[in-house]
N, C-alpha and C positions, 0 to 999 in steps of 0.2 A: 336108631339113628346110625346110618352108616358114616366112613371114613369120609366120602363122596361130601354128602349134604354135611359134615363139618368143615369141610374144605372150602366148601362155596360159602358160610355161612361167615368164614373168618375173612376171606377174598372179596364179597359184601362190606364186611363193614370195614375193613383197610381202604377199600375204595373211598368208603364214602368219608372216613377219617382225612385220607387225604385231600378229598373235595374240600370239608368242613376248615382243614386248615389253611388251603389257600385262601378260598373266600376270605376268611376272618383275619391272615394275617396281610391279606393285599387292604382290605378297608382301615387295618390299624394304621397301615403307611400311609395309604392315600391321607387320610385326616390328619398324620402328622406333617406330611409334606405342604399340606395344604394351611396347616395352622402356621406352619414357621414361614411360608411366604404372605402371610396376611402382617403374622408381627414383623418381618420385615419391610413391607411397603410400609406399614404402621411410622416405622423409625427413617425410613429413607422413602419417602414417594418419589423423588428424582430419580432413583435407581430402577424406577416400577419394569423397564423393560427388560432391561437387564434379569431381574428377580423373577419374571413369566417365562424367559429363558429356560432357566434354569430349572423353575417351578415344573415345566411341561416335559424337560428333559427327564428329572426324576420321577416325573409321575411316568411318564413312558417305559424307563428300565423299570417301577415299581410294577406295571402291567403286565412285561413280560417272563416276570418269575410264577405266575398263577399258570398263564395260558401252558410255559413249558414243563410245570407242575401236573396239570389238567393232561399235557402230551402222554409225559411218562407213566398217569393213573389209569388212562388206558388203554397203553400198552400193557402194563404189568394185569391186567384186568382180562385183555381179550387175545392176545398174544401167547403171554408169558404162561397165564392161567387156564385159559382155554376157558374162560367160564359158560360159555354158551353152550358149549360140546358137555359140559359136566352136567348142565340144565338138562338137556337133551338126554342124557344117559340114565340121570337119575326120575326122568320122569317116565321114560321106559319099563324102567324095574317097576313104579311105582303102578302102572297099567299091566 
């Protein structure tokens, strides 16, 4: 094993750590934003627009911490890391 294919191996799975946690922590919000505007139409139905308001508003900032999560993974992935180019070189050697 070289320096190379450990380096891609650890840039691999950071990547996909990072994926794993947006995904997983954008559905924990959504379901909670979602569960606390059900129990509050529950307790105020008169307020229902007001409450979709607001509901839509936080589900929209909840949306865009994954996508500019998603930005930053790859950047640091194809950028930062060059992982394509490390692909490319270690399969070189490997031929």
């Amino acid at each position: 094993m070289t320096p190379e294919t450990l380096i891609v191996a650890v840039l691999i799975l950071g990547f996909s750590l990072i994926v794993f946690g947006v995904a997983v922590g954008s559905a924990i919000g959504d379901g909670i934003v979602a569960s606390k505007a059900v129990e509050a139409i529950a307790r105020q139905p008169e307020a229902r627009g007001n409450i979709f308001t607001f509901f839509f508003l936080g589900v929209g900032i909840l949306e865009a911490f994954p996508i500019i999560a998603l930005v930053l993974g790859f950047y640091l992935f194809f950028v930062v890391a060059n992982v394509p180019s490390l692909v490319g070189t270690m399969l070189k050697t490997v031929h």
